[in-house]
N, C-alpha and C positions, 0 to 999 in steps of 0.2 A: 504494500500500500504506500501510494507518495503522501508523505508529508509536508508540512508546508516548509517546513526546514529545509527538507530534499532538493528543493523547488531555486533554479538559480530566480540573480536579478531580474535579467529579464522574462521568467518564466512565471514570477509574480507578478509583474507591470502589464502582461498578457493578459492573467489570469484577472487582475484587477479592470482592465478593459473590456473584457467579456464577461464582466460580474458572476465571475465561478467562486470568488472571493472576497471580500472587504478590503479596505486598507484599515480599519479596526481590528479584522478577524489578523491580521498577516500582524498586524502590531502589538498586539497583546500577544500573539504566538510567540516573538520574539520577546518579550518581556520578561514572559514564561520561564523562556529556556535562559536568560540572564538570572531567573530567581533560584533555579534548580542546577546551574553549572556554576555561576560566577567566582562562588565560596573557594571552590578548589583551584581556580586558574589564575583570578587575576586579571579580567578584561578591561574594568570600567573604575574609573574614579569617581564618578558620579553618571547615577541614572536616572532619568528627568519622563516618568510615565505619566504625570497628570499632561506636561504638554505635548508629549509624543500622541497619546489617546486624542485630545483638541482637536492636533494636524491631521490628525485620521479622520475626524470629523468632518473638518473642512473640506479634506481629497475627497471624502464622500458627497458631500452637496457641489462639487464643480462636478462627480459623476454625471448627478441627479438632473443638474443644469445642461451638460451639454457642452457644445464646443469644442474648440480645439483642446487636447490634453497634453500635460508635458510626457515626456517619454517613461518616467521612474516612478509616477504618478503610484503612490500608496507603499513601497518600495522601504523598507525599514532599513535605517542606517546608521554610522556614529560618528563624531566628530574628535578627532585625535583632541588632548586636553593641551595641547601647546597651540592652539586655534582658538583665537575669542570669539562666545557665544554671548549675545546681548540675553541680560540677564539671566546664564547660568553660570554658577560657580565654574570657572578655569582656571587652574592652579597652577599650572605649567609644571605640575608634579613637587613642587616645591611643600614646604612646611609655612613658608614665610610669603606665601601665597592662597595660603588656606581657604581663606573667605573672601579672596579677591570677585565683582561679578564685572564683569565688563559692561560698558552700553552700547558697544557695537558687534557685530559680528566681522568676522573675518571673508574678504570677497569671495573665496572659493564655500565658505557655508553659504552666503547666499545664494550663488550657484546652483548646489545641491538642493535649495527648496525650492527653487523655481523651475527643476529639471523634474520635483515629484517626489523626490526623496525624503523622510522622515527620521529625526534622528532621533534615538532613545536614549542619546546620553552622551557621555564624555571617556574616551577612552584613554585606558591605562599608559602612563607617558613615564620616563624616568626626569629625573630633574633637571628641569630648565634643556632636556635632550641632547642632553652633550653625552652620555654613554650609546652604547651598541648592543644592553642590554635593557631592561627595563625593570626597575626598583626603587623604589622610595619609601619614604616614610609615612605616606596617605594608605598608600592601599598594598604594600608589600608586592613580590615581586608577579609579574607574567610569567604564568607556566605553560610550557610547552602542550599541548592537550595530546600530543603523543606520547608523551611521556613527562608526569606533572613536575618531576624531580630535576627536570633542566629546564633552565630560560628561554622564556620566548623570543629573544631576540630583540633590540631596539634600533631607535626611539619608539617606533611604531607598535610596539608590541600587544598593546590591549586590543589595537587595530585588527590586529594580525590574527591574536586567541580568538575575537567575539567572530571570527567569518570562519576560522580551518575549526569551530567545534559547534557549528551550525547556532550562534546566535542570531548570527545577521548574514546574508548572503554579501555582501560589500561594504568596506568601510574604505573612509577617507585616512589617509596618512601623508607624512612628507620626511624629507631625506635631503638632509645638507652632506651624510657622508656614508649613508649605506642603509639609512633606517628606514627604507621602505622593502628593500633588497633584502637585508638581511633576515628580518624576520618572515618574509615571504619563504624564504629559501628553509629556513626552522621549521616552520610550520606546514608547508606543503602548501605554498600556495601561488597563483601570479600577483605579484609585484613590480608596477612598473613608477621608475622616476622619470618624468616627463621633460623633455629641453628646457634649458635654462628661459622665459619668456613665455613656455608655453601656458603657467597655469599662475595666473594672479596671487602678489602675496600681501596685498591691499587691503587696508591703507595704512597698518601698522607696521608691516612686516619688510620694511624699507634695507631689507640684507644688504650691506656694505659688500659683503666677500663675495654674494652671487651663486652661494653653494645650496642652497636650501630651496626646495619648491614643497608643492604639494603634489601627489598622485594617490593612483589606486589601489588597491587588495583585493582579490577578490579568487574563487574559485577557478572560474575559465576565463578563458581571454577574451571570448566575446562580453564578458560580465563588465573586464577590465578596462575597455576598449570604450563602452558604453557612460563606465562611470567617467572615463577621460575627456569624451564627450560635453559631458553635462559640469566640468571643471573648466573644461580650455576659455579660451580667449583675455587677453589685456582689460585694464582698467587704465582708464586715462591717468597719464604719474609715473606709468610703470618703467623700471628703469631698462627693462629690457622686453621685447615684444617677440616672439617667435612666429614667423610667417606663416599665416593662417593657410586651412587647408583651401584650394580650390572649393568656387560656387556648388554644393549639392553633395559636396566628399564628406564623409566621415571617419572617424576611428574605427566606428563598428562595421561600417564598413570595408576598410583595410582587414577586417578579422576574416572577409568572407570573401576574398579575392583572390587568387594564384599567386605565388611568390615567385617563380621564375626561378634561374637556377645561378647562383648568386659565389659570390668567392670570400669566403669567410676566415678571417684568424685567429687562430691560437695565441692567445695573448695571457701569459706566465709570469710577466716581469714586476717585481714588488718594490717597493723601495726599502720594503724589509727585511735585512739581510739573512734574518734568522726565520722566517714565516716561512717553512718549507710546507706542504700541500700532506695533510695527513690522507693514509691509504683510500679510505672509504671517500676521501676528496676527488683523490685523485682517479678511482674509478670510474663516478658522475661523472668526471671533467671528459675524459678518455671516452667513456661510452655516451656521451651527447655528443661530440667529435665524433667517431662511428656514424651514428645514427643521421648524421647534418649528411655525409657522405652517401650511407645508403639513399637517403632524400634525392641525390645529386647534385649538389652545392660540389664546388670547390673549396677544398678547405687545408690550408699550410699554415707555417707555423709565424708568428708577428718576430720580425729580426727584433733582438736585445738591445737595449741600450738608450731605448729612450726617454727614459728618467734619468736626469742627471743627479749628482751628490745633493744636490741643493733642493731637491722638491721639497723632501720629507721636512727640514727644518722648517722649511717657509710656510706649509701646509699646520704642520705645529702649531706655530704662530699667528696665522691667519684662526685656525680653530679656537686658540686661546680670547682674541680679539673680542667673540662674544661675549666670556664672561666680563668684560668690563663695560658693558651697558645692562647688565642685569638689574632688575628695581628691588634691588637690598637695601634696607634698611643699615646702614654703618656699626647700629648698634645689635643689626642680629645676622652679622654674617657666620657668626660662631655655629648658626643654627644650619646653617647649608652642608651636604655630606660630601666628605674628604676629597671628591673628584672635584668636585662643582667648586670647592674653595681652593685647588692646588688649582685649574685653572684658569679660574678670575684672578689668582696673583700672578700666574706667567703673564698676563694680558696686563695687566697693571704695570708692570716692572716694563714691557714694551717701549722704546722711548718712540716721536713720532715716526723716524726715521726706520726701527727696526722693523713696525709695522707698514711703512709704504712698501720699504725695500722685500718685505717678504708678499705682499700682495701683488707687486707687478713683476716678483719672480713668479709667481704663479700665473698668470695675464700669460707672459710670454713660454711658458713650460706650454701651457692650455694651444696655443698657437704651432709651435713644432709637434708636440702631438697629434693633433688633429692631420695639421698637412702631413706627416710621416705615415698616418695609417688611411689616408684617402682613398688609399687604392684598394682597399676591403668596403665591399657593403656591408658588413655585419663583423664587428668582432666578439670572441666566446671566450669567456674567463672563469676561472669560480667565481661565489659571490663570499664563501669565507675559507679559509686555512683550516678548520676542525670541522667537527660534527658536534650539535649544540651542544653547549657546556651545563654542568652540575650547576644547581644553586649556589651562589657564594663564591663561584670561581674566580672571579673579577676583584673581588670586595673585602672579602673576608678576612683581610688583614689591614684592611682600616687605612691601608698608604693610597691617598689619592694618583699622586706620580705612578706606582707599582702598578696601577690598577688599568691607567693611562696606558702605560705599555706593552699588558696584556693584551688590551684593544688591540692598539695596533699592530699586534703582530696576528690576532684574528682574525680582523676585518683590515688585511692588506690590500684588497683589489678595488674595492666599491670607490672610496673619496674621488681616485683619479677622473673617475667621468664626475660627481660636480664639481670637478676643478674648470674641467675641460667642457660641460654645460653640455655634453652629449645626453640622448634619451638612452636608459636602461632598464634592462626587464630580468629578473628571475623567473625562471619559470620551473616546476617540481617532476623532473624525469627520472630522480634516479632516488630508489630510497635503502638505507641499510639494511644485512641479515637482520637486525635486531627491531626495525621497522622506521628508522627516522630518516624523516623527509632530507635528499641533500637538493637544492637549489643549485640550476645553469645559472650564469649570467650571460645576456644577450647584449649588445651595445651597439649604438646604429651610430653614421653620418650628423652630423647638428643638424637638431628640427624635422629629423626623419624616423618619429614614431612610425608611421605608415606601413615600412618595410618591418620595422620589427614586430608589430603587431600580426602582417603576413605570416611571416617564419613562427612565431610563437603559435598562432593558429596551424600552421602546419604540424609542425611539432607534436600540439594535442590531439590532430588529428590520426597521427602517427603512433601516439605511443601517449594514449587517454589516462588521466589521472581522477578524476574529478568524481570518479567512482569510487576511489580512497576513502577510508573516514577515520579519525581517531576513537580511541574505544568510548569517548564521553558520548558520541552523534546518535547514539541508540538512547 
């Protein structure tokens, strides 16, 4: 028997159009399964049913009325908590944000409700999202729902848990340096970061460094494609615009189109010297390489070398650079955890010079990358070094620095595409003897979702995931 769970995004926005369903009935379902899972995983930091119930109300009388409908119309969803929502608590996973509400929203939330989409709540964030896991002091850490005793992966991570253990068929998240990727790839799911331009981070979200957008989550690519859809486009201000598609084109459309036969590389090179590719990595990596071949792609290896010594210091630096506009209070930075305050003092000790000089070493790193790999339509990378880590791994000894460089030797491959504003996708092909999801990483041309939304659809067409479930989905 299908369930409403069962049911992708747009298979409820269907179902909701041919009144086989409610947007009440689809929204209280998902409530449900946030009241009966949440406890053990870890999705939400806050979940907001009296207004999610409302908006269902409302989708129901634009039913009843008629007219044109938006696409996601009754469509249950959530909004990552590093995203302001006019008047719901956003914490940005912080302690020293607790009771903060906002009065505006963030442009890509009003997006999503003009596209039909309903959000039940606010999703589990690590603080202020500067980790690659997701933990805080509000709501303790995102568990894997394949397995509850490792991390879900961050920043995205509440994102990630409420869709791979059937809360919500799609959620919103975003990724200054893997956090849409990587918990995509934890949890068995598509995860795509969209070009640098392509998705509004207005009118608050005025990112200096240019690494941070928002994107999708979601089970299949046509879900992913759909919710990308209903994010895209500039706000007037925006400091960078990605060229919109042609009159009539779609995402969801690129999901349902021929890829053609494409030359793709093998792209291995980290800046970190010690991140070598654990076995079960490098299996996924080797047999989606395979598999791109059987397709009929071309596919060789990316020549070495184009990272030079200097990315990784200046990438450091430029990440630090956040925490020095954090809204702390002077008298309670004591309260923020060990990561979040060793890297507001690197960013602080920055004199102006150290931070130009490490931003426009980036600028021009971004520039000989891109022109050195031109000649690939598609490049294929892991999206981490391990297979997802135990509780605690990161933390557990309280050294913010330590904890920092765990990261980075994890999560070695993701940052370089937001350095470099290229679109990137994970997608879930290969999973362990012992059952956990390992995530590809797919990386396109600038501004050319299009094609990798193709290949990703191929992909699933190939070698189908979405039938997967973790043991909570029953």
């Amino acid at each position: 028997m299908t369930r409403l769970h069962d049911l992708t995004a747009l298979e409820q926005a269907a179902a909701v159009r041919s009144r086989e369903v409610s947007p009440t009935e689809l929204v209280a379902h998902a409530l449900r399964r946030v009241e009966a899972l949440d406890a053990g995983l870890g999705a939400f930091l806050t979940v907001t049913p009296e207004r999610a119930l409302a908006a269902a109300r409302r989708a129901e009388r634009r039913l009843r009325e008629g007219g044109e409908l938006p696409p996601l119309l009754g469509v249950p969803t959530a909004v990552k908590d590093l995203n302001n929502t006019a008047g719901v608590r956003t914490t940005f996973g912080s302690t020293v944000l607790a009771d903060n509400v906002p009065t505006v929203d963030d442009a890509v939330v009003t997006r999503l409700a003009e596209a039909g989409t309903i959000s039940i709540g606010k999703s589990n964030t690590p603080e202020f999202g500067f980790p690659c896991y997701t933990d805080n002091e509000l709501a303790g850490p995102a568990r894997c729902p394949w397995d509850p005793t490792r991390l879900a992966g961050g920043s995205s991570g509440g994102a990630a848990v409420a869709v791979a253990a059937g809360m919500l068929p799609v959620a919103q998240g975003s990724d200054g340096g893997g956090s849409i990727r990587i918990p995509a790839s934890i949890n068995g799911l598509v995860g795509l970061k969209p070009s640098r331009g392509r998705v509004s981070n207005a009118p608050l979200g005025g990112d200096v460094t240019g690494l941070g957008t928002n994107g999708p989550l979601a089970r299949t690519v046509r879900d992913a494609a759909a919710l990308l859809d209903a994010m895209a486009g500039p706000v007037t201000g925006d400091p960078a615009w990605a060229p919109p598609l042609p009159p009539g084109e779609t995402f969801l459309g690129a999901a349902d189109r021929p890829v053609g036969r494409l030359r793709i590389g093998r792209y291995l090179e980290t800046p970190m010297a010690d991140a070598g590719l654990e076995p079960a990595v490098r299996t996924a990596f080797d047999d989606a390489a395979r598999l791109l071949e059987e397709l009929g792609h071309e596919v060789e290896d990316v020549p070495p070398g184009l990272l030079g010594p200097d990315v990784l210091t200046a990438f450091e630096r430029v990440w630090s650079l956040s925490g020095t506009l954090l809204p702390v209070p002077p008298g309670r930075v004591g309260e923020l955890r060990p990561l979040t305050r060793e890297l507001r003092a690197r960013g602080l000790a920055l004199s102006a010079q150290q931070a130009m000089e490490a931003l426009t070493a980036l600028r021009l790193f971004a520039r000989r990358f891109v022109t050195a790999t031109d000649r690939f339509d598609v490049l294929l990378a892991p999206v981490t070094t391990m297979t997802p880590r135990p509780l605690g791994w990161f933390d557990a000894d309280g050294d913010g620095a330590a904890d920092f460089a765990r990261q980075e030797r994890y999560a070695a491959f993701t940052a370089v595409f937001n350095v470099t504003g290229q679109p990137a996708v994970s997608v879930p092909l290969h999973w362990t003897g012992d059952g956990l999801p390992v995530g590809t990483m797919l990386v396109g041309r600038p501004a050319d979702e299009v094609t990798l939304l193709a290949l990703a659809a191929q992909l699933e067409a190939a070698r189908p995931w979405a039938h997967r479930h973790p043991p909570s989905w029953d």
